[in-house]
TORNU-10119 format. One record per atom (N, C-alpha, C, CB): residue number from 1; atom name; residue in one letter; x negated, y, z. Coordinates in steps of 0.1 Angstrom, whole numbers. Atoms other than C-alpha are relative to their C-alpha. Glycine has a CB too. Layout:
BEGIN
<node NUM,"CA","A",<X,Y,Z>>
...
//
This chain:
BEGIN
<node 1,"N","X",<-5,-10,-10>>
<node 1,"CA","X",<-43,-22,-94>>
<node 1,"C","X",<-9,12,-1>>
<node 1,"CB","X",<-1,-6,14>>
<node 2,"N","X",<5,-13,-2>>
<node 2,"CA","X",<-50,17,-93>>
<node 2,"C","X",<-10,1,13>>
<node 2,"CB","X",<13,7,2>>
<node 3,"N","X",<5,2,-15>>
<node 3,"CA","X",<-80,20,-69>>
<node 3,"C","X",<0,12,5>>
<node 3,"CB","X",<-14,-6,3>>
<node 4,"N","X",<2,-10,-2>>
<node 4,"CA","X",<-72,54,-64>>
<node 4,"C","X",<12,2,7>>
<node 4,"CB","X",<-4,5,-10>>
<node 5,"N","X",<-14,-1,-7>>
<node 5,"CA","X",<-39,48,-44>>
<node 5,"C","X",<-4,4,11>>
<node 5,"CB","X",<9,-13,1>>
<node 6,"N","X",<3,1,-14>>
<node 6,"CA","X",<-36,55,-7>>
<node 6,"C","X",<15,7,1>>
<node 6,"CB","X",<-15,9,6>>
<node 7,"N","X",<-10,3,-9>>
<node 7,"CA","X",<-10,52,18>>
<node 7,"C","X",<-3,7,9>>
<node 7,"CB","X",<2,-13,4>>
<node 8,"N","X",<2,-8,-13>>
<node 8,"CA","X",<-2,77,46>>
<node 8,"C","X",<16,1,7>>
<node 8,"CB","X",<-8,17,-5>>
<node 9,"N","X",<-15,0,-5>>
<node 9,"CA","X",<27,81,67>>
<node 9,"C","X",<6,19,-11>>
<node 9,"CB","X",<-1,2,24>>
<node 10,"N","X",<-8,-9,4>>
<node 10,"CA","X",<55,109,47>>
<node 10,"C","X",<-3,15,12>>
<node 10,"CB","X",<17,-8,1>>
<node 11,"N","X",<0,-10,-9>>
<node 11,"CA","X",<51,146,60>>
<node 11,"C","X",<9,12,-8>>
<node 11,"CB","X",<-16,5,5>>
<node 12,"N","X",<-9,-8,5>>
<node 12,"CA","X",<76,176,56>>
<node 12,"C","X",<-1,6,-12>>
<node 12,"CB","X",<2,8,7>>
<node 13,"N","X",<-2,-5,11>>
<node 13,"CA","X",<60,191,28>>
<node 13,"C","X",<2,-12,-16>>
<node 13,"CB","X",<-11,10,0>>
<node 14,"N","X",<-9,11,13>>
<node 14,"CA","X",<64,155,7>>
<node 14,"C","X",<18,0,-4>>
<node 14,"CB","X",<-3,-17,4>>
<node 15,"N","X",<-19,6,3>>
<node 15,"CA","X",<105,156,7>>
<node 15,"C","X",<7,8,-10>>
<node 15,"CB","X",<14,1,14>>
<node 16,"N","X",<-1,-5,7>>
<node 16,"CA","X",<106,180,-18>>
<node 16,"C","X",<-3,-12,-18>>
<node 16,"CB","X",<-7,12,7>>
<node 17,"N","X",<7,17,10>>
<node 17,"CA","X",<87,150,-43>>
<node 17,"C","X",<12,-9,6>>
<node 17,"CB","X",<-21,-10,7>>
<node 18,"N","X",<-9,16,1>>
<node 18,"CA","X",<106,122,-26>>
<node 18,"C","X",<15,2,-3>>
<node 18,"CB","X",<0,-10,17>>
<node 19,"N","X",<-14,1,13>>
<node 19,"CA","X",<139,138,-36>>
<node 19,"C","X",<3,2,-15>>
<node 19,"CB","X",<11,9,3>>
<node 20,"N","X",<-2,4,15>>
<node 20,"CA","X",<127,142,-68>>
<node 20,"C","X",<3,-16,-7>>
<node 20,"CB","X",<-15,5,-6>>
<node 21,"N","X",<-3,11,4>>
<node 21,"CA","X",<124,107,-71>>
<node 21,"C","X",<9,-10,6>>
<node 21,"CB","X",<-9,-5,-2>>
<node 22,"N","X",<-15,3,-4>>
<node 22,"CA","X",<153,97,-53>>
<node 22,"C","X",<10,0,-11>>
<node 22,"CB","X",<5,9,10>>
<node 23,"N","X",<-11,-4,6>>
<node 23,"CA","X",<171,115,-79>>
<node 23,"C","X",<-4,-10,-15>>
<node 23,"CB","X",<1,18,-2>>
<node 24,"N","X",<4,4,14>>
<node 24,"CA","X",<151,96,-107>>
<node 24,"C","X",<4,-14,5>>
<node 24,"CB","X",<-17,3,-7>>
<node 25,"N","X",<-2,9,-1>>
<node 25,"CA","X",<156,65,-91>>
<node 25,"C","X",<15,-8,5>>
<node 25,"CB","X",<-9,0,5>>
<node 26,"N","X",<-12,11,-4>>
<node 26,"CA","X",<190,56,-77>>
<node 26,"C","X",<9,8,-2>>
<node 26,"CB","X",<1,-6,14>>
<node 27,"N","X",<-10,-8,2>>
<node 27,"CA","X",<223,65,-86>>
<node 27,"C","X",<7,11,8>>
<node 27,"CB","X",<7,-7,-4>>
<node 28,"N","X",<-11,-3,-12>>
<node 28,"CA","X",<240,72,-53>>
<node 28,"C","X",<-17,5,10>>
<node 28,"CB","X",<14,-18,7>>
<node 29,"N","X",<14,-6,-7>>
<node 29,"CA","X",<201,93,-43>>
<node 29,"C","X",<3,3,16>>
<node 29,"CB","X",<-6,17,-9>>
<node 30,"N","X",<4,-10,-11>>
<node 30,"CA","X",<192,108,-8>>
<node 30,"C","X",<-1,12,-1>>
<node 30,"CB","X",<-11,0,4>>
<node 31,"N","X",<0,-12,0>>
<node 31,"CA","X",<197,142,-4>>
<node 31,"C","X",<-15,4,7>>
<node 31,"CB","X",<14,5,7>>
<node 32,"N","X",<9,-3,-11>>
<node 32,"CA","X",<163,161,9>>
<node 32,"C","X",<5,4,8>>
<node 32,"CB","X",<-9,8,-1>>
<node 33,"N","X",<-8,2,-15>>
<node 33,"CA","X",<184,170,36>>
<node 33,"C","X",<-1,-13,10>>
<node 33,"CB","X",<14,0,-3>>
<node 34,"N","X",<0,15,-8>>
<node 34,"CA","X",<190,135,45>>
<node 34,"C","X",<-10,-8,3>>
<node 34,"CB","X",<8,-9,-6>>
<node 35,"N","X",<15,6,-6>>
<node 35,"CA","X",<152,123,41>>
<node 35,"C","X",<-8,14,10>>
<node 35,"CB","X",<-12,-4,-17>>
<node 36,"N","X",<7,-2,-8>>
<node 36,"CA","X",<145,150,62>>
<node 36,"C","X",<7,0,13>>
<node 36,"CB","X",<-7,10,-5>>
<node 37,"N","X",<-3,0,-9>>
<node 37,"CA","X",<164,143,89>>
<node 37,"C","X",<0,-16,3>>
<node 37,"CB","X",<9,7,0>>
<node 38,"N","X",<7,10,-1>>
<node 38,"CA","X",<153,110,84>>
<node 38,"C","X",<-15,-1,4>>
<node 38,"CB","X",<1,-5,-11>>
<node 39,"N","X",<10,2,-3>>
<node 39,"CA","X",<117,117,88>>
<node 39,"C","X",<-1,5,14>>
<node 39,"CB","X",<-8,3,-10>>
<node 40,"N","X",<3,-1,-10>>
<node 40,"CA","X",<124,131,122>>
<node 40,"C","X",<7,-9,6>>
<node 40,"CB","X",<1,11,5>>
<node 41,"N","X",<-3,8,-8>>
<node 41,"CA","X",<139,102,134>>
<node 41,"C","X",<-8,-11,7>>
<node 41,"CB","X",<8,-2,-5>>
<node 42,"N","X",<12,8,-6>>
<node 42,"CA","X",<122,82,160>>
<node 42,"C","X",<2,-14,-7>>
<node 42,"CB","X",<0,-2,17>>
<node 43,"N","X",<-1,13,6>>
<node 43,"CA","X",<136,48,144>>
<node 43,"C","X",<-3,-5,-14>>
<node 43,"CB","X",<9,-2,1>>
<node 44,"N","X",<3,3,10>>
<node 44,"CA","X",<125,52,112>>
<node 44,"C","X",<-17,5,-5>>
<node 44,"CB","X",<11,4,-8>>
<node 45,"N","X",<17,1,5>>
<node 45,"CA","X",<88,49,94>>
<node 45,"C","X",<-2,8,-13>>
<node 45,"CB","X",<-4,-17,-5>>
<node 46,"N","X",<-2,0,15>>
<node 46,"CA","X",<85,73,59>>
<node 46,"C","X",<-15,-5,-1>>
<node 46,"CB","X",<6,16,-8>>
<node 47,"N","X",<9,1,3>>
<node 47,"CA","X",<56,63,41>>
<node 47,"C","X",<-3,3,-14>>
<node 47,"CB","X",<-1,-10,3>>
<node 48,"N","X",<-1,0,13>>
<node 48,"CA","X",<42,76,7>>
<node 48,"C","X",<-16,-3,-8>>
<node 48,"CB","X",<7,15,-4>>
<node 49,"N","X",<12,2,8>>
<node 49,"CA","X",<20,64,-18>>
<node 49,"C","X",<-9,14,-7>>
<node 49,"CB","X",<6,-10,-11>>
<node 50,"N","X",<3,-10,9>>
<node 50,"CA","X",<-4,88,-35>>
<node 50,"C","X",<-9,-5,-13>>
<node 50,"CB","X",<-7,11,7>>
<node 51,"N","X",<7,2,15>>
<node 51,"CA","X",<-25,89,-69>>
<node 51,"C","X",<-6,8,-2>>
<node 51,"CB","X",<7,-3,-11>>
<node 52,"N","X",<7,-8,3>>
<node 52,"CA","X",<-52,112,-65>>
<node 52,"C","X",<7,19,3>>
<node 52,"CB","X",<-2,-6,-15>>
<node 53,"N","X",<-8,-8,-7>>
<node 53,"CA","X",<-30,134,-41>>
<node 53,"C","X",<15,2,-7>>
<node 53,"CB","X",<-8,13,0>>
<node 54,"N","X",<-13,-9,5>>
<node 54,"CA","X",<1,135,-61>>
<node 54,"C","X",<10,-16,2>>
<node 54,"CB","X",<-2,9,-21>>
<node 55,"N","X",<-13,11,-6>>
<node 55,"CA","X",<34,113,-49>>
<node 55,"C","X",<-1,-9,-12>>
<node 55,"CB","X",<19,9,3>>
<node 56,"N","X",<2,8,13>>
<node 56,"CA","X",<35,80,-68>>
<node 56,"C","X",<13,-7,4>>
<node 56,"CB","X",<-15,-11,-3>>
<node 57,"N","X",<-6,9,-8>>
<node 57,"CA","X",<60,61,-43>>
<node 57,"C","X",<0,6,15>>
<node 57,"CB","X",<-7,-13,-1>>
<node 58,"N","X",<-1,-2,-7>>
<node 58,"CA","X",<75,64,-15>>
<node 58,"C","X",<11,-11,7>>
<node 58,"CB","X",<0,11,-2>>
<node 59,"N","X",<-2,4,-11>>
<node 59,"CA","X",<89,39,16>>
<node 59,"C","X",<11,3,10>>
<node 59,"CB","X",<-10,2,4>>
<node 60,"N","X",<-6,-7,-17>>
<node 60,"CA","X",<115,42,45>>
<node 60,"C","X",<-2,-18,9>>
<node 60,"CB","X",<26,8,-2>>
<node 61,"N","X",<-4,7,-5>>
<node 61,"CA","X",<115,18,71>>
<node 61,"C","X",<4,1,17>>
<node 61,"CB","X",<-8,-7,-4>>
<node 62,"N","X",<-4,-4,-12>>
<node 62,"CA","X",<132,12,102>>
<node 62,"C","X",<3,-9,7>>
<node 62,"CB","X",<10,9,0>>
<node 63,"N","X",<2,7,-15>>
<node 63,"CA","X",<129,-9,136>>
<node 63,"C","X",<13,-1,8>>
<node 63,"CB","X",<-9,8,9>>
<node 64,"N","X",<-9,0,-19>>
<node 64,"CA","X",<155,-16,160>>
<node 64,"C","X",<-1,-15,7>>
<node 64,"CB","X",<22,4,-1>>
<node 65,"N","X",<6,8,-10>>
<node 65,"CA","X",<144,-40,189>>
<node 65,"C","X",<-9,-11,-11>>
<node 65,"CB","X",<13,-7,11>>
<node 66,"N","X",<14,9,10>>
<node 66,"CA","X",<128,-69,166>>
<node 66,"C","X",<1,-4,-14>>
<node 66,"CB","X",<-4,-16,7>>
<node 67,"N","X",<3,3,10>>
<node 67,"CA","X",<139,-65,135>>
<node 67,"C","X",<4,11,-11>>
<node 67,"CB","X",<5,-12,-1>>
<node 68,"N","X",<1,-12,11>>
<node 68,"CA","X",<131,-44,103>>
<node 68,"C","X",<9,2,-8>>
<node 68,"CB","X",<-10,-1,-7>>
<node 69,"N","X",<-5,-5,17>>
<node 69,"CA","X",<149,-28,73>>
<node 69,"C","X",<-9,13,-7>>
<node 69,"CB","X",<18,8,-1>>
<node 70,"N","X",<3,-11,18>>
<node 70,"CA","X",<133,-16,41>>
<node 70,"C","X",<14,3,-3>>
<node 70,"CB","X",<-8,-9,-17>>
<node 71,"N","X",<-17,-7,7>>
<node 71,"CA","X",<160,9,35>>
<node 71,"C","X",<-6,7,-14>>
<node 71,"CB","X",<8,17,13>>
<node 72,"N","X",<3,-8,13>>
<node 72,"CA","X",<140,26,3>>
<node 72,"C","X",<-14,-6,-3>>
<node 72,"CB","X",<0,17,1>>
<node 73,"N","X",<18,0,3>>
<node 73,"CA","X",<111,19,-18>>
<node 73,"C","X",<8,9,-12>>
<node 73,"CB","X",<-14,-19,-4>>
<node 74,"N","X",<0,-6,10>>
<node 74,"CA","X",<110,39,-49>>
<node 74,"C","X",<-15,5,-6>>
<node 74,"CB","X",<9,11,2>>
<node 75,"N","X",<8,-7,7>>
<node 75,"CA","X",<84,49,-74>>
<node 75,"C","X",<2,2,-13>>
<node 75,"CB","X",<-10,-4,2>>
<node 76,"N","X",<0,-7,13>>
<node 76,"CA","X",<79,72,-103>>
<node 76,"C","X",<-5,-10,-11>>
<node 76,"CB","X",<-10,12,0>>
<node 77,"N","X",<0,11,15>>
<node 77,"CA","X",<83,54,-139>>
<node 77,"C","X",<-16,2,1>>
<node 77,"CB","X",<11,7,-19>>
<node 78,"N","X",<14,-1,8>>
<node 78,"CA","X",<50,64,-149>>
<node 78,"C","X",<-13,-5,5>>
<node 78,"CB","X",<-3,12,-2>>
<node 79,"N","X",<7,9,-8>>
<node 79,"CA","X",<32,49,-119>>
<node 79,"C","X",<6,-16,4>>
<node 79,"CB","X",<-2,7,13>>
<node 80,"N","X",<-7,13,-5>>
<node 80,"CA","X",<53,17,-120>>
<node 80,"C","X",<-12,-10,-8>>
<node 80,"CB","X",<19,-1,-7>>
<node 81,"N","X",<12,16,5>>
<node 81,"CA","X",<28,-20,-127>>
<node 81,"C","X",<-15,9,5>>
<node 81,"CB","X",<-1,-5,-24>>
<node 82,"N","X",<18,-5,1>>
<node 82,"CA","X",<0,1,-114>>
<node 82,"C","X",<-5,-1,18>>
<node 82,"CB","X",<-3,22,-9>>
<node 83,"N","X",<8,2,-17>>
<node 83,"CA","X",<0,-14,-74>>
<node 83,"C","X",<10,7,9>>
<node 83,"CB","X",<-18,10,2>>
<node 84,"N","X",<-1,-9,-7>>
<node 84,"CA","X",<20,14,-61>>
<node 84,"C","X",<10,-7,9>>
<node 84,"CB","X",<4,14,-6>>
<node 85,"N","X",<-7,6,-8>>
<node 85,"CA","X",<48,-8,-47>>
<node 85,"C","X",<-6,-7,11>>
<node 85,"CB","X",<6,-8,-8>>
<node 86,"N","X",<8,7,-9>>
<node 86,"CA","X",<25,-32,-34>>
<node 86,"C","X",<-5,5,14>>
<node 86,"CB","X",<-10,-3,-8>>
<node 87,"N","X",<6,-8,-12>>
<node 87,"CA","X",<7,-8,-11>>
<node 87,"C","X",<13,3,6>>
<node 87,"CB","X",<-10,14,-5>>
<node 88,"N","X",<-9,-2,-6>>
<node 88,"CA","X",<36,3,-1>>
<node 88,"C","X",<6,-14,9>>
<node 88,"CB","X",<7,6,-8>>
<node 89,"N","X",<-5,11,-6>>
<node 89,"CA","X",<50,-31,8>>
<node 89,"C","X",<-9,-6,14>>
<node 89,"CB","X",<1,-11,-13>>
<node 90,"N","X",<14,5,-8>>
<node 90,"CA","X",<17,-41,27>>
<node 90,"C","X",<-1,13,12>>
<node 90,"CB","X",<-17,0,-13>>
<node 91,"N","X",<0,-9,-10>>
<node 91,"CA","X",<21,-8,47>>
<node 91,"C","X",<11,-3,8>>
<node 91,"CB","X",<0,15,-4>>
<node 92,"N","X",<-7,3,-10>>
<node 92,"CA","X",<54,-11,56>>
<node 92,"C","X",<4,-14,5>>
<node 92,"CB","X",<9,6,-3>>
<node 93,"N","X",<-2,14,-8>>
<node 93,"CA","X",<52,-48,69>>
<node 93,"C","X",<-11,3,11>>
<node 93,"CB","X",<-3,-15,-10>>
<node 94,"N","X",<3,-6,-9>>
<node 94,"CA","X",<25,-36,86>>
<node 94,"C","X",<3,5,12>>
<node 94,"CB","X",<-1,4,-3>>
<node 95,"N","X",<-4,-10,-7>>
<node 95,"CA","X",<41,-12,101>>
<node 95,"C","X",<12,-5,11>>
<node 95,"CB","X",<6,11,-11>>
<node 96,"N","X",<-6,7,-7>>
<node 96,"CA","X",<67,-36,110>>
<node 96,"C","X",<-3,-6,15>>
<node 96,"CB","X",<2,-8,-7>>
<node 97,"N","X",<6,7,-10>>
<node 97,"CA","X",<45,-60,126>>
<node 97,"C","X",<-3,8,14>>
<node 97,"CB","X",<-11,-5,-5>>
<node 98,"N","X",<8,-9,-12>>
<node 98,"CA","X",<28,-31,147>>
<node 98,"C","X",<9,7,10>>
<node 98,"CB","X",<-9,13,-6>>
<node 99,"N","X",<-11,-3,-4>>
<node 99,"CA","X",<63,-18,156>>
<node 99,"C","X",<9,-14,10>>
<node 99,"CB","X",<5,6,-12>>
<node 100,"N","X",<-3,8,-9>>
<node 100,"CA","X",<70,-52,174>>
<node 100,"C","X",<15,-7,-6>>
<node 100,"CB","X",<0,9,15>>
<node 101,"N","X",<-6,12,4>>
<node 101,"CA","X",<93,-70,147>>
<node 101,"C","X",<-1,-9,-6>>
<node 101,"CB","X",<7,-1,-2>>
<node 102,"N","X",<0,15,6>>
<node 102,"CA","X",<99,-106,139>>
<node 102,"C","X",<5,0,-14>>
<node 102,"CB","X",<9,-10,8>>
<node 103,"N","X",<-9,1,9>>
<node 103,"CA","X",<118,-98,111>>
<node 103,"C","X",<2,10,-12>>
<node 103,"CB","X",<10,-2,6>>
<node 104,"N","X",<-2,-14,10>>
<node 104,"CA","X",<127,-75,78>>
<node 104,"C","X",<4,-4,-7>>
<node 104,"CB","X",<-10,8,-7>>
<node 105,"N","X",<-15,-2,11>>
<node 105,"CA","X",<158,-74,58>>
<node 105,"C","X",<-3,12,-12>>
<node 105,"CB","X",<15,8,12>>
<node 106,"N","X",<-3,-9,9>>
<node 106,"CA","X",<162,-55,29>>
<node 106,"C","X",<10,-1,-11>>
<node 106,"CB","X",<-11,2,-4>>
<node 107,"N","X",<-5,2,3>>
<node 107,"CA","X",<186,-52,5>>
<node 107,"C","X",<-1,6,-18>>
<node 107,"CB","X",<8,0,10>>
<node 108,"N","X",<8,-2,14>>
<node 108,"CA","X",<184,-51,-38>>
<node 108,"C","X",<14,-3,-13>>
<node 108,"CB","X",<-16,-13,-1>>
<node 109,"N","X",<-10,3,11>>
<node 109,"CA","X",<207,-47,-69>>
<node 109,"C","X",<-3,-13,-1>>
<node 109,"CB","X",<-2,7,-13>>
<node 110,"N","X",<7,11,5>>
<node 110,"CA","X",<206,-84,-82>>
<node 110,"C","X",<1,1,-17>>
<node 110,"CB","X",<7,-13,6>>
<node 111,"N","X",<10,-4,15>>
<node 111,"CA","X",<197,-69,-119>>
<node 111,"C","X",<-14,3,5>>
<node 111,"CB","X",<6,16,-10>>
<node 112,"N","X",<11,-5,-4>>
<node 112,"CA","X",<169,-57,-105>>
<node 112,"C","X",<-13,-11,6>>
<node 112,"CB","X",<5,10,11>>
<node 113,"N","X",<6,16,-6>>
<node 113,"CA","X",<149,-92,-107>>
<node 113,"C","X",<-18,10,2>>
<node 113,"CB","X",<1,-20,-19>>
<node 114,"N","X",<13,-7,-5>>
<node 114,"CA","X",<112,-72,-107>>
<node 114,"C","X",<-4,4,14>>
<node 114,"CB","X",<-1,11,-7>>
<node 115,"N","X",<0,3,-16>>
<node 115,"CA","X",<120,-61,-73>>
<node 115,"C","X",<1,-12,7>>
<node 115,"CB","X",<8,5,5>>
<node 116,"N","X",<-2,14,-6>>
<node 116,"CA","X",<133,-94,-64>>
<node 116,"C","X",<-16,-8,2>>
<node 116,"CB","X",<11,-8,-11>>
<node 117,"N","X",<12,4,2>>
<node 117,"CA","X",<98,-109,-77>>
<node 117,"C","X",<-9,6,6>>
<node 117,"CB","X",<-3,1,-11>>
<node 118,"N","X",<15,-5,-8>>
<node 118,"CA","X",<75,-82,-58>>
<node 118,"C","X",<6,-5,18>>
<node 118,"CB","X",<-4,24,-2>>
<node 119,"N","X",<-6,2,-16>>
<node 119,"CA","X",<98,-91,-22>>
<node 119,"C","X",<-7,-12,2>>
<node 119,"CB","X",<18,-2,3>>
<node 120,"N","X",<5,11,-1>>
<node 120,"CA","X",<93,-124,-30>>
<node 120,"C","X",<-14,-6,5>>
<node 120,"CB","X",<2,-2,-9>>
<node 121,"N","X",<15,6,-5>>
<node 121,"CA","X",<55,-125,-30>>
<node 121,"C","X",<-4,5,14>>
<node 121,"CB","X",<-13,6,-10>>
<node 122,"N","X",<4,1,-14>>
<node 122,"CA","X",<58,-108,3>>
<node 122,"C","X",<6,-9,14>>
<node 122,"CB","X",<2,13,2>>
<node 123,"N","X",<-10,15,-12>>
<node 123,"CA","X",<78,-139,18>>
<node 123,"C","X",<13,9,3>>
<node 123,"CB","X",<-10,-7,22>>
<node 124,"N","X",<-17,-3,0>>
<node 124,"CA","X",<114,-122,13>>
<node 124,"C","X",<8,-13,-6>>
<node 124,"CB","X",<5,14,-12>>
<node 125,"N","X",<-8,10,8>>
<node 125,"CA","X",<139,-151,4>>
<node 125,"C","X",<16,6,2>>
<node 125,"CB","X",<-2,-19,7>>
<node 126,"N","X",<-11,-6,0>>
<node 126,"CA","X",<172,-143,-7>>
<node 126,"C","X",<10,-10,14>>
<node 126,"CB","X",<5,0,-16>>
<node 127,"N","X",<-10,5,-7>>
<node 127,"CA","X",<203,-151,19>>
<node 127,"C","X",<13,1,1>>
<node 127,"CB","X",<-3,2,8>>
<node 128,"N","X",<-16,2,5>>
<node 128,"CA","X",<232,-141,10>>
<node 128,"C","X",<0,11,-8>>
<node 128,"CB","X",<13,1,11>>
<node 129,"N","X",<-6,-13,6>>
<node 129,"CA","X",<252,-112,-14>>
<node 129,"C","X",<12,5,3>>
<node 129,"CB","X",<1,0,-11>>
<node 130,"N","X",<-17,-12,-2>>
<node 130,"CA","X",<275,-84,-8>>
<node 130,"C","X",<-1,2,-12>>
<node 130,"CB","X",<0,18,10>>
<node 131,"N","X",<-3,2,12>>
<node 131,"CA","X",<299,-85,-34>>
<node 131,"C","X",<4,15,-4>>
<node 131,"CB","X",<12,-12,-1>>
<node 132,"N","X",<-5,-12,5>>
<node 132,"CA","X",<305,-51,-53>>
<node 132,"C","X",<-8,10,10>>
<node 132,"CB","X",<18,1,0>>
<node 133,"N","X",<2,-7,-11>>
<node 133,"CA","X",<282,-33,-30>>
<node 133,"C","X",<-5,14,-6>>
<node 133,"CB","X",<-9,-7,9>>
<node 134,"N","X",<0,-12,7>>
<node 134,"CA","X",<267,-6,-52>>
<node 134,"C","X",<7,5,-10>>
<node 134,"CB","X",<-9,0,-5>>
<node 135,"N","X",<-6,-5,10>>
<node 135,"CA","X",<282,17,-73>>
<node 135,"C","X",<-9,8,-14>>
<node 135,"CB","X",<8,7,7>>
<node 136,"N","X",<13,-9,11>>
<node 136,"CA","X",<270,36,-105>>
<node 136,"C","X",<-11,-3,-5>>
<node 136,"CB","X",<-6,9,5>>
<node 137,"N","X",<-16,12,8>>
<node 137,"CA","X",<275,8,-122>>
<node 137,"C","X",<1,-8,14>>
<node 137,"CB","X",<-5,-14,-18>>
<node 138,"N","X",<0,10,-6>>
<node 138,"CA","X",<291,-15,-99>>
<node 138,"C","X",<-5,-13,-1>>
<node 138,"CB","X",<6,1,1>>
<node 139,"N","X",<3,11,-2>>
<node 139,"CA","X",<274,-45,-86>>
<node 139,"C","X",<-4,-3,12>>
<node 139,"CB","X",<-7,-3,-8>>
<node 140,"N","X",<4,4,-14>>
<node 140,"CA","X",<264,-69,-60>>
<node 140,"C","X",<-17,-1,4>>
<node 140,"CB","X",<6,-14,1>>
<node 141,"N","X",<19,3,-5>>
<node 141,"CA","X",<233,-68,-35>>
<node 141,"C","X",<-2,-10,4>>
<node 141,"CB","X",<-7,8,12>>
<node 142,"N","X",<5,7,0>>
<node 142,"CA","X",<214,-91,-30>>
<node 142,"C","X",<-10,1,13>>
<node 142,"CB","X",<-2,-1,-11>>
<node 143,"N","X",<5,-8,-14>>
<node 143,"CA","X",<202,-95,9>>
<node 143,"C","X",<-13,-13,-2>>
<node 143,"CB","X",<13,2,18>>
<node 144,"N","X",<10,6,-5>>
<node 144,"CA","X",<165,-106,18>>
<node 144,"C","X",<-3,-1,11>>
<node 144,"CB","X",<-7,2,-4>>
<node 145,"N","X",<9,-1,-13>>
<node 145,"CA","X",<149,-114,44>>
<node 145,"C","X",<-13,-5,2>>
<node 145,"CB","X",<6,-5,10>>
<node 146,"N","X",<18,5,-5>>
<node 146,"CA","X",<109,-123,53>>
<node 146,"C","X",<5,-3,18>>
<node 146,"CB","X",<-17,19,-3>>
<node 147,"N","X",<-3,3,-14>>
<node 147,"CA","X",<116,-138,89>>
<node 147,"C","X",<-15,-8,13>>
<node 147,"CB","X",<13,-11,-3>>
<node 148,"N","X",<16,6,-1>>
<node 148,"CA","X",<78,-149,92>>
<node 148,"C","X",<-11,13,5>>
<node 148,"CB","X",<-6,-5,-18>>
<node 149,"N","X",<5,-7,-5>>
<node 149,"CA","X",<64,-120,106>>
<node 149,"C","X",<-12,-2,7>>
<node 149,"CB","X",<6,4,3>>
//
């Protein structure tokens, strides 16, 4: 692991970065528009990883009464196997806990077994799939949950 990571809550001048990698990472991205009217929302958590000040990863999560969704993780190819997920995962459960829920959903291509494997070590087990849920290419997600909080 990178010991040079650190975790801070998202601030206005990161969404310029996190729609860079929005755009590198998912087909159907976030507009900076939309993460930033995300980050003023009281129900949701951004969080971003850094690497010696510079965006590596980045977080959304969001609360309602006692239970969580990871709606985004993403990080930059070039920082990928080097921790950055992790920290992130470990913040926003955190973040969960401290926010007062039992619970955290999230949802995941099912090609996408690497994610599947980092959820996992944080006690995500799968529970069911939505069939055809992403597009660009179509396929199904794959819903987790950690209910162990």
């Amino acid at each position: 692991m990178n010991q040079n990571l650190r975790v801070r809550q998202m601030e206005a001048g990161d969404l310029l970065r996190a729609a860079a990698l929005e755009q590198s990472s998912f087909s159907q991205p976030w507009s900076e528009k939309l993460l930033a009217e995300g980050l003023n929302s009281p129900l949701d958590t951004y969080f971003v990883c850094t690497c010696e000040n510079e965006i590596a990863g980045y977080c959304v999560l969001r609360v309602l009464a006692d239970e969580g969704e990871l709606q985004r993780i993403a990080v930059f190819s070039e920082y990928r196997r080097q921790g950055v997920g992790r920290k992130l995962m470990e913040a926003m459960l955190a973040a969960a806990r401290e926010e007062g829920a039992s619970s955290v959903s999230l949802e995941v291509r099912e090609s996408n077994v690497g994610a599947m494997r980092l959820y996992e070590e944080y006690g995500f087990c799968q529970e069911a799939v939505r069939k055809k849920y992403y597009q660009e290419p179509e396929e199904d997600a794959v819903i987790m949950w950690n209910r162990s909080l």
